[in-house]
VEXDREN-448254 format. One line per 8 residues: number of its first residue (from 1); for each residue x negated, y negated, z of C-alpha. Coordinates in pm, 1 decimal. Last residue first. Example, Ala and Ser with C-alpha at 12.3 -4.5 7.8 and 13.67 -1.06 7.14 Angstrom:
2) -1367.0 106.0 714.0  -1230.0 450.0 780.0
***
This chain:
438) -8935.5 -7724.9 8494.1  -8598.4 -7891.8 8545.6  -8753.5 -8179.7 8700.7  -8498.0 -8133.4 9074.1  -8585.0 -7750.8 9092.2  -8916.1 -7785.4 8974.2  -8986.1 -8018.1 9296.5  -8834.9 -7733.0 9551.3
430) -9077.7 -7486.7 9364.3  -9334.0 -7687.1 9414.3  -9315.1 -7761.6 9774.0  -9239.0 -7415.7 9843.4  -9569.2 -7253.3 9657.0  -9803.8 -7576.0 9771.7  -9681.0 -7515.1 10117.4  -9755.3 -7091.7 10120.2
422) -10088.5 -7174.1 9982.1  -10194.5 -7440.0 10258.2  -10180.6 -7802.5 10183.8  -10449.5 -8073.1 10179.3  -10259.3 -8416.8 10228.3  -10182.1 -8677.8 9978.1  -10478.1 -8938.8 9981.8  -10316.0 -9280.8 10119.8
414) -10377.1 -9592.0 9976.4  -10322.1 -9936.1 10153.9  -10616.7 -9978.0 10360.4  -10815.9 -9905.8 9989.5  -10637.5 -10226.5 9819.8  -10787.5 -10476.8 10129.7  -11100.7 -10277.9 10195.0  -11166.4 -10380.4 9766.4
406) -11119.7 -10135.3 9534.6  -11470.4 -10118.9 9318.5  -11345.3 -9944.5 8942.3  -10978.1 -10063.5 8981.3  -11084.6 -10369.6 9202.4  -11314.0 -10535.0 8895.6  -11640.9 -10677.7 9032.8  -11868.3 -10521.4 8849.5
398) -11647.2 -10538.2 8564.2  -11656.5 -10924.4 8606.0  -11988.6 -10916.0 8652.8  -12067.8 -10807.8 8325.2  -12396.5 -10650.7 8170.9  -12642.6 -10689.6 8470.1  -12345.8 -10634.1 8713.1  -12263.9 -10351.7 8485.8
390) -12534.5 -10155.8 8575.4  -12519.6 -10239.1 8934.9  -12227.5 -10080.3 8992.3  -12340.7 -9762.0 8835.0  -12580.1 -9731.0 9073.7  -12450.3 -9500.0 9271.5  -12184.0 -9238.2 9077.9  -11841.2 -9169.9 9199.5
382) -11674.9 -9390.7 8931.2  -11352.6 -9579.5 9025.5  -11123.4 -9601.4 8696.2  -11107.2 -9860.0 8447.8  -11142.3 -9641.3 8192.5  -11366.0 -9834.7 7955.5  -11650.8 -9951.0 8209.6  -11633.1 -9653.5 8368.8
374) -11759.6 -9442.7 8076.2  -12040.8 -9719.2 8042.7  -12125.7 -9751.8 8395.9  -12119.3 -9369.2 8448.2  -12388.5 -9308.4 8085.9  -12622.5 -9638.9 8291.6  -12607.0 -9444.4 8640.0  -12688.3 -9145.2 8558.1
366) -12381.2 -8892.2 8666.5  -12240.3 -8833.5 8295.4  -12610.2 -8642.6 8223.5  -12522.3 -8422.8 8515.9  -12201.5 -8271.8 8413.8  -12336.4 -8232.5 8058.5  -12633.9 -8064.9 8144.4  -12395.5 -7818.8 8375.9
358) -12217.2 -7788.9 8106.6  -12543.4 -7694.0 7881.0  -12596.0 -7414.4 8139.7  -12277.6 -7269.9 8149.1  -12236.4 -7242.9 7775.9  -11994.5 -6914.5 7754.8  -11781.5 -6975.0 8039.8  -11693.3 -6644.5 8233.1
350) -11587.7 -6905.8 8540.2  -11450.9 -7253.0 8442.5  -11711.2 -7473.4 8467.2  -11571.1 -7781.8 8688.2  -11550.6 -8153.7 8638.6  -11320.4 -8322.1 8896.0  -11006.5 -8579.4 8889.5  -11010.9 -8734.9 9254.9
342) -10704.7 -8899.2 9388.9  -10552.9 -9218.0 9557.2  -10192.2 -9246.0 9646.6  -10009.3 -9572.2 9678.6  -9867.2 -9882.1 9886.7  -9593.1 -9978.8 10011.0  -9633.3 -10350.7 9862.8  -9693.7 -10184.1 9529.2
334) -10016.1 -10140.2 9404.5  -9966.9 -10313.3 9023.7  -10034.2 -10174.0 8662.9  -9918.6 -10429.9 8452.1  -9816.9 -10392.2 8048.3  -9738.3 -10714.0 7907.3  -10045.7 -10705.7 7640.6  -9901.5 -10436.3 7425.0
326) -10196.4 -10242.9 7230.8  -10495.0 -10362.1 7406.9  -10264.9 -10344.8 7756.8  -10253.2 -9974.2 7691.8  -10586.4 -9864.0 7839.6  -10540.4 -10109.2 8144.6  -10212.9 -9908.5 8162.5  -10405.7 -9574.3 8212.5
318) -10698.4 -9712.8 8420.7  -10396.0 -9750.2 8711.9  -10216.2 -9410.5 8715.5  -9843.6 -9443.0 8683.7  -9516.7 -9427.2 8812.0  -9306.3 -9563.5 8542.0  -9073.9 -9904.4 8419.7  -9051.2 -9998.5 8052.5
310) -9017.7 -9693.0 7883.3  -8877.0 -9633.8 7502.3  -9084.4 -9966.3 7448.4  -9336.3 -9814.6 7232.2  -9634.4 -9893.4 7449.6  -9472.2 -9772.8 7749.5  -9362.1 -9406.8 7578.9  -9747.9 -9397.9 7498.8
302) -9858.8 -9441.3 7873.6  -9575.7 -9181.4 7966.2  -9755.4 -8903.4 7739.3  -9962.9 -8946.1 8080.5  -9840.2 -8655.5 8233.1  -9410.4 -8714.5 8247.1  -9097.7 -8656.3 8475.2  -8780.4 -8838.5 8229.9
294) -8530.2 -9098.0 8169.9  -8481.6 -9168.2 8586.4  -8260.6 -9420.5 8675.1  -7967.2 -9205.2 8507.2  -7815.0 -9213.0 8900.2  -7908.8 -8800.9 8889.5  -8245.3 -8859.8 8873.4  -8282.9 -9161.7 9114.0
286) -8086.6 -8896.6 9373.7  -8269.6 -8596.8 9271.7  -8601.7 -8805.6 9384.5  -8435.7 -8890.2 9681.8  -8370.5 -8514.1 9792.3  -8725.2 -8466.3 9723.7  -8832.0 -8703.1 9947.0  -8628.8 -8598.0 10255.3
278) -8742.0 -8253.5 10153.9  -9103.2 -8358.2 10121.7  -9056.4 -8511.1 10469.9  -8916.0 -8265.7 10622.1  -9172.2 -8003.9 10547.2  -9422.5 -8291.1 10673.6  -9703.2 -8545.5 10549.1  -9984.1 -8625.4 10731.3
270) -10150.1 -8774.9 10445.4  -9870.7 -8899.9 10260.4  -9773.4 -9097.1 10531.2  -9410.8 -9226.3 10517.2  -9311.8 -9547.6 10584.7  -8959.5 -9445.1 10344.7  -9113.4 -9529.7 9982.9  -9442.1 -9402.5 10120.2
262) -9238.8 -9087.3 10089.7  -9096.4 -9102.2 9763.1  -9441.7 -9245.5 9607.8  -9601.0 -8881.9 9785.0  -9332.9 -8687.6 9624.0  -9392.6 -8804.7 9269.6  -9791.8 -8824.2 9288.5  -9806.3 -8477.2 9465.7
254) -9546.9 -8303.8 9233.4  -9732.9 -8420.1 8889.0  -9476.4 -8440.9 8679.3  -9479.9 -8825.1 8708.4  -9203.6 -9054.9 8716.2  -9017.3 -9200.0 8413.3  -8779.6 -9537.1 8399.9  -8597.0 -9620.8 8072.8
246) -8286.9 -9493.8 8171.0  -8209.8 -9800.6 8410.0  -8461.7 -10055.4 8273.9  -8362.6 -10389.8 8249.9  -7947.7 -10314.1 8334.6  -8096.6 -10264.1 8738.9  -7987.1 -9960.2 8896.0  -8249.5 -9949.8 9172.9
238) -8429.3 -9615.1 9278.5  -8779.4 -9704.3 9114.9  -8782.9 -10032.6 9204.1  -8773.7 -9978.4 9557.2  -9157.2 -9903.8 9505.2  -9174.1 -10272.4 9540.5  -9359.0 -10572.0 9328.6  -9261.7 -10580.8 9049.7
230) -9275.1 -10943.2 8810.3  -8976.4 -10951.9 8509.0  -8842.7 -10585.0 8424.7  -8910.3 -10678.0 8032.3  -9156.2 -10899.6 7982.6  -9342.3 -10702.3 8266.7  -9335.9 -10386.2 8091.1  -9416.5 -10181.5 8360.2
222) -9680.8 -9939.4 8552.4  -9636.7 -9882.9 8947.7  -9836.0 -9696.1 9158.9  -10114.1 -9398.0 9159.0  -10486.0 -9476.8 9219.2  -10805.1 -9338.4 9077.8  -11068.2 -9127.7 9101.2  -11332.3 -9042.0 8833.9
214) -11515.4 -8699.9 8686.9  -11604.0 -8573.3 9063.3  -11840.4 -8296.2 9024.2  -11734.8 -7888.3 9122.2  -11843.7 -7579.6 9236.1  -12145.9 -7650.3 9463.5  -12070.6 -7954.2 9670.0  -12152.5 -7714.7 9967.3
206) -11839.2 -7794.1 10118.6  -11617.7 -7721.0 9811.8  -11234.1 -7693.4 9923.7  -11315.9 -7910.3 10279.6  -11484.2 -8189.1 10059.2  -11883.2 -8211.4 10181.6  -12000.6 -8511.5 9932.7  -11758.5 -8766.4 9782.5
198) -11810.6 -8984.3 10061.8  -12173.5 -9000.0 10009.2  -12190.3 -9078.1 9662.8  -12306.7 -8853.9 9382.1  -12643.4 -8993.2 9244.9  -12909.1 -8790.1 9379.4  -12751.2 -8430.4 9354.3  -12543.7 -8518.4 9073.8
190) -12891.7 -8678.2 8833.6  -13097.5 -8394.8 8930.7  -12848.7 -8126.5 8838.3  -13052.2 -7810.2 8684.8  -13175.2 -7736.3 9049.4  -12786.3 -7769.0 9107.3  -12703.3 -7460.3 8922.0  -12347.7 -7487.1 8985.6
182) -12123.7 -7167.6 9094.0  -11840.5 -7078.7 8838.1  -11542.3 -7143.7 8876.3  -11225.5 -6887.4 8919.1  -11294.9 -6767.9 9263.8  -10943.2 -6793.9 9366.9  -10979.0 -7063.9 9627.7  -11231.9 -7227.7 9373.1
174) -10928.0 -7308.0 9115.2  -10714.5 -7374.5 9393.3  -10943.9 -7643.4 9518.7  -10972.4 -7768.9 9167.6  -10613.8 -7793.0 9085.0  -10582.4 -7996.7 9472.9  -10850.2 -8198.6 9337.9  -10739.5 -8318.0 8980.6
166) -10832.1 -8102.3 8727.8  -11147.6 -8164.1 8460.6  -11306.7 -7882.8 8259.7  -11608.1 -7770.5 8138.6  -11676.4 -7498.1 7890.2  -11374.2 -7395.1 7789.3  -11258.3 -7077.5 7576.1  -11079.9 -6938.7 7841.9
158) -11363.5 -6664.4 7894.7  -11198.7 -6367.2 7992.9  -11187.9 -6182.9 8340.8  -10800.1 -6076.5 8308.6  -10699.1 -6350.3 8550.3  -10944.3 -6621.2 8407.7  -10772.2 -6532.8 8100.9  -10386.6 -6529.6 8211.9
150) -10434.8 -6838.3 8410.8  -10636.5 -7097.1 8120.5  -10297.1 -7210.0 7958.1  -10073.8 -7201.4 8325.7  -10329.2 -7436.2 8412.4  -10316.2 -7679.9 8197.6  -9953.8 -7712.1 8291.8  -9983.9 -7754.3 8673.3
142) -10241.6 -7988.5 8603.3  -10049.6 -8238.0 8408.8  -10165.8 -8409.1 8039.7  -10471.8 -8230.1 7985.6  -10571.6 -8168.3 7593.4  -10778.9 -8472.9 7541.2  -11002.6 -8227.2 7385.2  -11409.7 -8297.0 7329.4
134) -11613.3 -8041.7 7156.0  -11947.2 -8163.7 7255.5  -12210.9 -8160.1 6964.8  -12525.1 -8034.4 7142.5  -12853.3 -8204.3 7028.8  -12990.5 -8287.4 7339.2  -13061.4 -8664.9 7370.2  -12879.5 -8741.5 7028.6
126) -12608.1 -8509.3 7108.1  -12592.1 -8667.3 7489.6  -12568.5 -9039.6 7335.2  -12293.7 -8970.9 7100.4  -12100.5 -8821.7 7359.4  -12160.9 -9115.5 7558.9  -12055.5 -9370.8 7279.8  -11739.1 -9191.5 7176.6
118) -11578.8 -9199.7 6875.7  -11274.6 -9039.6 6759.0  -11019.1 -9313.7 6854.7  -11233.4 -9502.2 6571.2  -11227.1 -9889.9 6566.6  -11243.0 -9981.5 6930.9  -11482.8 -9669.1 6987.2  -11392.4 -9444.9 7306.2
110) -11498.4 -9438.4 7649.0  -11365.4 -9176.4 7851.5  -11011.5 -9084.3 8012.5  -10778.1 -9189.6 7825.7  -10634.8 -8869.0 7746.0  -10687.0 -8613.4 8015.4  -11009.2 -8355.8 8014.1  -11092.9 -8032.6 7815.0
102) -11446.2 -7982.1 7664.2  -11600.7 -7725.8 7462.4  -11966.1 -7747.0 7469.1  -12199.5 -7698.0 7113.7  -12541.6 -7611.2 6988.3  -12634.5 -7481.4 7314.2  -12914.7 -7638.9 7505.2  -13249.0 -7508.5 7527.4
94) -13459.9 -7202.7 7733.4  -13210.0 -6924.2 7758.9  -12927.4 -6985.6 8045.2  -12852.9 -6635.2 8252.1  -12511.2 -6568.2 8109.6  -12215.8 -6645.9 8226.9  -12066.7 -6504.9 8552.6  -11872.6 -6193.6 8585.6
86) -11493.9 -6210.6 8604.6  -11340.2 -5966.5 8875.3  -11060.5 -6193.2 8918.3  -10913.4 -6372.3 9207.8  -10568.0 -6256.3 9292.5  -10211.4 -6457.5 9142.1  -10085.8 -6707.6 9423.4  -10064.9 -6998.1 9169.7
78) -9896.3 -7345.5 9271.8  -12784.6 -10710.0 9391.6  -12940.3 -10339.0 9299.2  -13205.4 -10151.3 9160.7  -13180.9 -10037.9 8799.6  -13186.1 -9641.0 8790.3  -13538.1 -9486.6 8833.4  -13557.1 -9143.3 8665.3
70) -13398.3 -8849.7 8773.7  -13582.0 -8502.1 8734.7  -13535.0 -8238.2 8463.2  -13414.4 -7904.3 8385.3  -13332.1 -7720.6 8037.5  -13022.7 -7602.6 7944.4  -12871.5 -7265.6 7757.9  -12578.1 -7112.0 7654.8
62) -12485.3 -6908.1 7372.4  -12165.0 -7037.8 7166.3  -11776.4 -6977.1 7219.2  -11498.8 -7207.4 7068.7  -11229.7 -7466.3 7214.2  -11049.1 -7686.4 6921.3  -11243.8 -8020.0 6814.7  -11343.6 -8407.5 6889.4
54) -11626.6 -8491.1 6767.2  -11962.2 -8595.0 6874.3  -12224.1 -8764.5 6676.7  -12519.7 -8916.4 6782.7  -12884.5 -9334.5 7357.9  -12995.6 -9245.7 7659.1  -12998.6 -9388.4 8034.1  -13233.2 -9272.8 8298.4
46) -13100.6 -9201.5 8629.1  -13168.3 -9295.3 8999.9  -12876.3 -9449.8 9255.3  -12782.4 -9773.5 9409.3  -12513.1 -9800.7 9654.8  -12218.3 -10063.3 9611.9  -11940.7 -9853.9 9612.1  -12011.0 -9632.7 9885.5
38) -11931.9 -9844.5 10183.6  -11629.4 -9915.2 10004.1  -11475.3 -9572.6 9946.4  -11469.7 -9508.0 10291.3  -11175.2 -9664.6 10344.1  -10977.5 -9358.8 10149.7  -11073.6 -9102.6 10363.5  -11288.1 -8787.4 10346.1
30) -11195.3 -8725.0 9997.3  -11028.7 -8448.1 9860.8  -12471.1 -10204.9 7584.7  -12312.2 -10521.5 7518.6  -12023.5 -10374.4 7272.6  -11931.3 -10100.0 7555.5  -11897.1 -10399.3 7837.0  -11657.1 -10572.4 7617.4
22) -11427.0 -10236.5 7570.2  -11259.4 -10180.7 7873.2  -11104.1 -10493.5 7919.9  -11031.9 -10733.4 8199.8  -10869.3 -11013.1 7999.7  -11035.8 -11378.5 8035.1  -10850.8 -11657.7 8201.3  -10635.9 -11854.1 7998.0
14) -10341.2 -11758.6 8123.5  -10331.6 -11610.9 8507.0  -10379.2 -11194.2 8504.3  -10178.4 -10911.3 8477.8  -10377.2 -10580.9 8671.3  -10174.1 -10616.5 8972.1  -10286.4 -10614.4 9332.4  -10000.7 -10695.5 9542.9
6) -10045.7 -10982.1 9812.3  -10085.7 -10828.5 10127.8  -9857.2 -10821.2 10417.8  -9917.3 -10495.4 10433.9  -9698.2 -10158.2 10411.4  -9810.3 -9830.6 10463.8
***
């Protein structure tokens, strides 16, 4: 949908101060994208903690986790394989496992400025529990983390992970086929009073039982802007322009390359047809086979912008804020056709060994001082109440940042990619391999 809007762009006039990640750290399938804003501003309950957690290869311990109600927060100003026969984890014992192993995206929590292998809130839950969380930034595109956990959830094993985080559509198909486990939510205080409205009742998990949103986020345009010069158009990406032909990626991800294509051509993401995703697809081959295109990426793209062997790519909006420490004249911008908005979620793959203390994890991320602080460094929109408010008190520029809050201006103009049946995700993916090569 296109707006006579002004495009929202993460560059900002000189000599005003850069919206980090970092300076708040040192001080301390949706049911439609407008209703985001009704939500962001909602107070929640939670009591903040605050050591060390490393980063490490999946491994197996006993599970356990103990219970506990929410304290006052601060008030506020394509698989088609069967469903396995794997049995549950173990009934939790009566304290928290020595150890979680955890797979999510790179980028995608808060980190130390000074050590890539710190991180504050993993600090914080050791020294509050005592379990060292094995945390891999091993995620880079659904489709392919999936293929590594398939053959063991298939054959009843435990994958070796304790808590994962997929994008919706992965975690719908994940609970389609019975491979999650079902959440204790009398051990979730925190998700059950904290997780916003509009995040609650999603047609895959109705009973909000199977899965917590990690962070959403929105998928348009990252460049080099001292290279390409100001972008403003999705048009960009299927022009032969000397700046950056062959030095332009799009996104593995099927959904978030198909669904730019379309809005590319008025189309609605949302509603979107057979037709269209050929239409689509058949423009995709044609930036491809033009040498526009150098390669389809996960985030490894963010790195390629960094060192200059990219200068132009689809791309997810914290993940250039994340990158402008290292190369200032990265941008992440909407474009003026707008973009795609998704959900990345936690869930406990099923046959985990430390159920229990995942589910401790899952809801100690959802009070509202531990969400501020991840969200804070991401730069992503947090689905926890409260959290807002918590960085008001610390920075109210964060607070008011439009990647964490979107504004009703930025969420009119983002479209959530529509909800397909098994027999669409199978074609559509298929027809998408045959243009990536994968």
């Amino acid at each position: 949908m296109t707006t006579s809007q002004e495009p929202m762009t993460t560059s900002q006039e000189p000599g005003t101060p850069r919206l980090t990640r970092r300076r708040f750290l040192h001080g301390s399938a949706l049911t439609g994208a407008a209703a985001f804003l009704a939500a962001c501003g909602t107070s929640g309950t939670g009591g903040a903690s605050s050591s060390a957690a490393t980063s490490g290869s999946p491994s197996t311990a006993p599970s356990t986790a103990p219970s506990g109600a929410p304290t006052e927060a601060p008030s506020s100003a394509a698989a088609t394989a069967e469903a396995s026969s794997a049995a549950p984890s173990e009934t939790p014992a009566a304290s928290p496992a020595a150890e979680i192993n955890v797979a999510n995206w790179p980028l995608y929590i808060d980190t130390d400025d000074d050590d890539s292998t710190k991180h504050k809130t993993l600090e914080d839950f050791k020294e509050k529990y005592g379990t060292t969380v094995n945390y891999s930034e091993v995620i880079n595109d659904n489709e392919e983390f999936f293929g590594t956990i398939q053959p063991a959830l298939r054959g009843g094993q435990d994958t070796g992970w304790d808590l994962i985080v997929v994008t919706d559509f992965m975690a719908a198909r994940l609970i389609r086929l019975g491979w999650t486990e079902t959440l204790d939510l009398a051990n979730m205080p925190n998700k059950v009073a904290n997780l916003q409205d509009v995040y609650k009742g999603v047609d895959y998990d109705p009973t909000d039982d199977h899965h917590a949103p990690w962070q959403s986020g929105m998928t348009g345009l990252g460049y080099d802007a001292e290279v390409t010069g100001p972008l403003t158009s999705l048009e960009a990406l299927w022009t032969e322009d000397d700046r950056w032909t062959g030095k332009v990626t799009f996104l593995s991800e099927m959904r978030d390359t198909v669904g730019l294509a379309a809005l590319r051509k008025g189309k609605d993401p949302s509603v979107i047809t057979a037709a269209d995703v050929d239409e689509a697809i058949a423009d995709i081959k044609t930036a491809v086979d033009s040498g526009i295109v150098r390669a389809f990426m996960g985030n490894e793209y963010a790195e390629e912008l960094v060192s200059g062997n990219v200068v132009l790519a689809m791309a997810w909006s914290g993940d250039v804020i994340a990158k402008q420490g290292e190369k200032e004249s990265l941008v992440w911008t909407l474009p003026d056709e707008g973009g795609l908005l998704f959900t990345d979620n936690m869930l406990i793959p099923k046959g985990a060994a430390n159920k229990s203390t995942a589910e401790l994890f899952m809801d100690f991320v959802y009070d509202p001082a531990i969400a501020a602080q991840i969200a804070a460094w991401v730069n992503y929109v947090t689905p926890v109440k409260g959290a807002r408010e918590v960085l008001a008190a610390e920075d109210s520029e964060l607070a008011d940042s439009p990647l964490i809050f979107p504004p009703e201006a930025t969420l009119a103009k983002v479209k959530i990619f529509k909800t397909l049946t098994e027999a669409e995700e199978t074609e559509y993916n298929d027809k998408f391999s045959v243009v990536t090569g994968n």
